[in-house]
N, C-alpha and C positions, 0 to 999 in steps of 0.2 A: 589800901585795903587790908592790909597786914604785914610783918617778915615771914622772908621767904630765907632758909639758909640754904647754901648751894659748897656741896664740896669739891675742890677741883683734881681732877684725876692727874697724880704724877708720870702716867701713862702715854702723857699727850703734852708735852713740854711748852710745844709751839704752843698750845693754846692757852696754856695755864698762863704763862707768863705772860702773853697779851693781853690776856683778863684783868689779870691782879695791876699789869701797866695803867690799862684806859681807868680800874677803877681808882687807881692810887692817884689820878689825873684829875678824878672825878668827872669822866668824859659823858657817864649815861644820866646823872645827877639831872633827872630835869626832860628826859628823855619818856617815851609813851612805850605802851605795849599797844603798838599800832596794828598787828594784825591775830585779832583773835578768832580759833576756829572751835566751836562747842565739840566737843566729842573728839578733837585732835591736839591741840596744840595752842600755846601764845607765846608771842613771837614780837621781840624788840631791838634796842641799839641802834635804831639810824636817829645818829644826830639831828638829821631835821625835821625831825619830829617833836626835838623841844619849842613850845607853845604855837604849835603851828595850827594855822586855822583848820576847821571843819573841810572842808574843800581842798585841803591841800593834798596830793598823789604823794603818798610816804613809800617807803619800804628800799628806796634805790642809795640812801646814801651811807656813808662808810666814812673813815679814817685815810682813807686815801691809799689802802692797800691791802692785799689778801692774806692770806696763811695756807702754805701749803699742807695739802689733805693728813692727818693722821688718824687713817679709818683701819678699826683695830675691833671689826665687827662680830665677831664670836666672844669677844667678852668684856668688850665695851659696846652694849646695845641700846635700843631706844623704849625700853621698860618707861612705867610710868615715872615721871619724876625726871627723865633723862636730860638733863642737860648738852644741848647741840648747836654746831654752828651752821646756820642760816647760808648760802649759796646758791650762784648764778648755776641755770644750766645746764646741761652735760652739754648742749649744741653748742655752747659758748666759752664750756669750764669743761672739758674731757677730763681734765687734773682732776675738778674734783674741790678747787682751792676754795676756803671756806673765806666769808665775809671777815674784812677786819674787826669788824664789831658787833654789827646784827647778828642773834641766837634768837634760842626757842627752848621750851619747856614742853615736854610730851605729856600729852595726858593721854590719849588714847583710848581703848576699850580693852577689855578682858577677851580670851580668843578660845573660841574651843578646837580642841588639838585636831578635828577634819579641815576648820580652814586653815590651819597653818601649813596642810598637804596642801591643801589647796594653792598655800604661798608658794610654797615650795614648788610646786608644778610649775607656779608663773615666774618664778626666776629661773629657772633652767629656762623655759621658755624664750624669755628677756636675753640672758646671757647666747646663748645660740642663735639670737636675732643680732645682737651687737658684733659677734665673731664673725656673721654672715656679712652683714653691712662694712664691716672692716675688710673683708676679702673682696667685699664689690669694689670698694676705693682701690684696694691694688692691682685690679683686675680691669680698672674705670675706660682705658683706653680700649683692650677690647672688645670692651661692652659698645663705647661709643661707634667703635667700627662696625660692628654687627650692628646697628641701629643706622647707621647713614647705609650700608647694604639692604638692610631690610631682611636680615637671616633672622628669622625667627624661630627656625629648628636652629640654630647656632644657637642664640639666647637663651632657648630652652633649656639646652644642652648644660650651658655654661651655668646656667641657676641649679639645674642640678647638683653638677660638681660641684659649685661652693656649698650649695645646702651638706652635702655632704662629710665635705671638709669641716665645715661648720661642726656639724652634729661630732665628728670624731675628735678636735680643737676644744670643745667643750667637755668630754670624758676626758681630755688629757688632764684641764685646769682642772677638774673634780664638778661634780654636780652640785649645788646651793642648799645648803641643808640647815637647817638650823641645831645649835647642841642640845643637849637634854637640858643644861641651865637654860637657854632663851624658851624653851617648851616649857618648863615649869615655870617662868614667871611670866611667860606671855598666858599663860593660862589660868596664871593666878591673880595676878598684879593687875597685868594689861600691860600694853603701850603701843607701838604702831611698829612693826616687826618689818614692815613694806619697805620701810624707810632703811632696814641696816644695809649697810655696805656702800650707801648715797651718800651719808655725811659724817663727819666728824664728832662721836658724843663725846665729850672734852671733861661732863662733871656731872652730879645727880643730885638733886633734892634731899637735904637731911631733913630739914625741919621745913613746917607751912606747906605742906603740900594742899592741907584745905587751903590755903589762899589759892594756889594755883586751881584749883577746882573750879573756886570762888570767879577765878577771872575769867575763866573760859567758857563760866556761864553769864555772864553779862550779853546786855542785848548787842548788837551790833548793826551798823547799816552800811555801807557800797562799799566795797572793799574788805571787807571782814572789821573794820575797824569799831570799838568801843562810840558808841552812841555816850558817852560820857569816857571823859579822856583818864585811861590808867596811868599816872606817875609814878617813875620809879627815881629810887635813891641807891647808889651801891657805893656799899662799905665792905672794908677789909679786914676780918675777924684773927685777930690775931692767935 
């Protein structure tokens, strides 16, 4: 559909050199943008996506090994253009570790600066949910004792106190803010802001950003996947 140029950030070592690897391999040569989302993102690199039928369940395969996280999110964010590595879970990847090979390009929306309070509320939110749920884990046996008792003014008790811990564990780490740079290019540019501090942005769109427009507007059918298959080729720009 076009080139697309992509610069890699010296910032993010692990990823840069994995990239420039798979592409000096010519590992994605042949490979789809198998999962495209209109108003988010497209998203590729699983090997078995090269010439793979209409029916086939893509998106799980890899190089046969991870990268661990280098989330560097106040100023390597996920602005339009963003270059990212694609990753399992937090229920499965607490790390964080980013796919060997599968990425994604942000495209995103433009934000006006109430919802980005808005975001903001919801990562403090988030963040003081995960401190809670980490202190239930270390707390998991005398939860369970209270529960085989059947104290439920114990339980109550005990949710307190963590909620608490929580909330004060969370003003220690600092509250989830975004800088004056991510507010002025979330506001100006766009991109998906939800996403920083979940993954790894490794590089960012120089040139072809209309391609990436171009692909995230194609139709799609089950799976987000292109109702007409996107080929990619990558080269290394000396």
């Amino acid at each position: 559909m076009g080139d697309i140029t992509v610069r890699l950030y010296d910032e993010t070592p692990l990823h840069r050199d994995n990239f420039l690897k798979l592409a000096s391999e010519e590992f994605f040569n042949g490979t789809l943008f198998h999962r495209v989302i209109k108003g988010f993102m497209i998203q590729g690199g699983d090997p078995e996506s090269k010439g793979a039928s209409a029916d086939k369940n893509l998106g799980s395969g890899g190089p046969g090994y991870n990268i661990p996280a280098e989330i560097k999110a106040e100023t390597l964010f996920h602005k339009r253009g963003a270059l990212s590595a694609a990753r399992l879970g937090d229920e499965v990847n607490p790390e964080k570790e980013s796919s060997g090979s599968q990425f994604y390009i942000v495209w995103g929306k433009v934000y006006k600066a109430p919802e980005l309070k808005q975001l903001e509320h919801q990562m403090k939110m988030q963040q003081e949910q995960n401190i809670f749920n980490a202190l239930a884990m270390e707390h998991r046996d005398e939860i369970m004792n209270l529960r085989r008792n059947r104290d439920r003014d114990g339980l109550m008790e005990l949710q307190d106190k963590l909620a608490k811990m929580a909330i004060e564990k969370s003003k220690q780490v600092g509250t989830p803010a975004f800088t004056p740079e991510q507010v002025d290019v979330y506001t100006t540019i766009g991109g998906t802001p939800f996403l920083d501090g979940g993954y790894t942005v490794f590089g960012e769109v120089e040139e072809g950003l209309d391609i990436v427009e171009a692909i995230q507007n194609v139709e799609t059918s089950a799976g987000d996947r292109p109702k007409t298959d996107v080929v990619m080729n990558v080269t290394i720009m000396e």
